[in-house]
C-alpha positions, 0 to 999 in steps of 0.5 A: 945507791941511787942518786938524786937531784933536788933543783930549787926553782927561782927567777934570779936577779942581777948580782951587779949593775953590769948585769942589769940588762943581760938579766932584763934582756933574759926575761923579756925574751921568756915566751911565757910572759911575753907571748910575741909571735915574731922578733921577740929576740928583737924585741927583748934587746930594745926593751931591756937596754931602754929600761936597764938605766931606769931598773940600775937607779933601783938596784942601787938603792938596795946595794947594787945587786938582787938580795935574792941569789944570795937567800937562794944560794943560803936556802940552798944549802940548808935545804941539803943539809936536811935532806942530807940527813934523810938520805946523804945521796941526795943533792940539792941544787938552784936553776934561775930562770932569768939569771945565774946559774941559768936552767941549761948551766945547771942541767949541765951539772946534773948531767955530769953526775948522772942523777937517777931522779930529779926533783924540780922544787919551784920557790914559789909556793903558789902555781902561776903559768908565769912563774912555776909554769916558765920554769918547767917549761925552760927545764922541758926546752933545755933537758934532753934526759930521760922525763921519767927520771923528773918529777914536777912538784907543782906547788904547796900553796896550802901546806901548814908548815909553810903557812906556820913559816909566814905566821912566825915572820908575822909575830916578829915583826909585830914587836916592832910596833909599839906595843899599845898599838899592837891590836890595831895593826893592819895586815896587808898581803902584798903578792905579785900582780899578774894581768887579767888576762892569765886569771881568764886563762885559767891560771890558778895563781890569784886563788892559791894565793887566797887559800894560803891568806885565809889558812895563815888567818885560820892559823892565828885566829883572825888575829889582825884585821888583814887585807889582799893586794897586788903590786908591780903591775907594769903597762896598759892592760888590766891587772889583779886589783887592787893596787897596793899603793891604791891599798894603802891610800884606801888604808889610810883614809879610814883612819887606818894609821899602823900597817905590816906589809906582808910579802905573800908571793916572795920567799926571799928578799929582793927588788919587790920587797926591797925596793917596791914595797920598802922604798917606793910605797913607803913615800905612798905611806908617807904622803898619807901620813901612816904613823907605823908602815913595815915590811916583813922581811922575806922567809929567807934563812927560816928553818921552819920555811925549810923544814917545809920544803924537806917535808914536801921533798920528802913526801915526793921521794917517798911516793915515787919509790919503785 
């Protein structure tokens, strides 16, 4: 029987305070984001020890680590339980871009077992160069297999299941607004800003992140009034408006008073979600007298969320049986 390898794709996130900078230092030497012609080595170590103290205070505050290994490493297994139900040769395993268990850690597993086809599944359900895009790539630096083994899944920005997945995140966190203000809420989308200059460059990221809005919408009838927004822009060049932070001063000068805080672009919890949205913009809301601001919590343990990416795995094995 052949065997197959299905490599969940993430970025990874520091699992102590120690590896805060080795974990900047990684992402700040990604040529896909950071596009240096020369010294980029140079410039991701001084880059990542000068913000490692500032990012540490962060981290603390949400534990001392990223939530997000852990939703992986649980995603993970779930995932193979499914598609062990499918097919018991099928192996599913996780590639971080920017941290543990790194791209070559995990080719290097793959490559002890001897895998007859590999399946890479980005955890990003929306295509960005910077995201999906750095994660192929990375796999394209580091494998030294056969290509025509690896299949590329690009994205599943507008599968129904996956919009399902968030719309039941959505439903569960609205009891958790009293209920005679239910109708009133607002439903903010929060996704992660990316600089103009990729939008320019043809990078689909923005208007998938659009189609999933609008078919989550469809999906629950218009239910909520809702809202598209971006967050963690860093430096001085333009980026995907509005602001979420400017999103939610807007909000509340029209009398908007009851926001959900929905984290479109993440399928698991962690710095953006925990700290950004949950800490950092809740004193936004505060200082702009919301009465009712909560986050949505990420897909992370959803089995609906996984019965998605068994059903998308499954779609990608069967159309490239021989």
């Amino acid at each position: 029987m052949s065997k197959t390898a299905v490599v969940l794709l993430n970025l990874g996130g520091p699992d102590s305070i120690e590896s805060i900078e080795p974990f900047l230092f990684n992402l700040f030497r990604d040529p896909d984001i950071f596009k240096i012609p020369i010294g980029q080595k140079l410039f991701a170590k001084i880059i990542s020890k000068r913000r490692a103290p500032k990012v540490a205070e962060e981290y603390e505050l949400i534990g001392g680590k990223s939530p997000i290994n852990e939703w992986t490493e649980i995603q993970r297994k779930m995932l193979d339980t499914e598609l062990k139900s499918y097919d018991p040769n099928i192996d599913v395993l996780v590639a971080m871009r920017y941290w543990k268990p790194l791209t070559e850690e995990t080719i290097e597993c793959i490559n002890k077992n001897g895998y007859d086809k590999i399946y890479l599944l980005p955890l990003y359900p929306q295509f960005s160069v910077s995201t999906t895009g750095s994660s192929f790539n990375e796999w394209k630096r580091k494998y030294k297999g056969d290509e025509n083994k690896v299949v590329y899944i690009n994205n599943y920005h507008d599968d129904l299941t996956y919009v399902k997945a968030i719309n039941e995140r959505i439903d569960q966190t609205l009891l958790r607004f009293p209920e005679d203000i239910r109708k009133d809420v607002q439903l903010v989308f929060s996704a992660h800003g990316t600089p103009m200059s990729m939008v320019r460059n043809g990078d689909p990221y923005s208007g998938q992140i659009k189609k999933s809005i609008e078919l989550i919408m469809k999906d629950r009838n218009y239910s909520h009034e809702h809202h598209l927004c971006y967050q963690s822009k860093v430096g001085p060049v333009k980026w995907l408006e509005p602001g979420t932070d400017d999103k939610i001063e807007e909000l509340a000068k029209v009398g908007k008073k009851h926001l959900l805080i929905i984290p479109i672009s993440f399928v698991s919890d962690h710095v953006e979600t925990s700290f950004e949205l949950d800490i950092e913009y809740r004193h936004v809301a505060d200082e702009n007298n919301i009465e009712n601001y909560i986050v949505m919590t990420g897909l992370n343990d959803s089995k609906t969320f996984i019965k998605a990416l068994k059903d998308i795995t499954i779609k990608e094995i069967e159309r490239n049986k021989n």
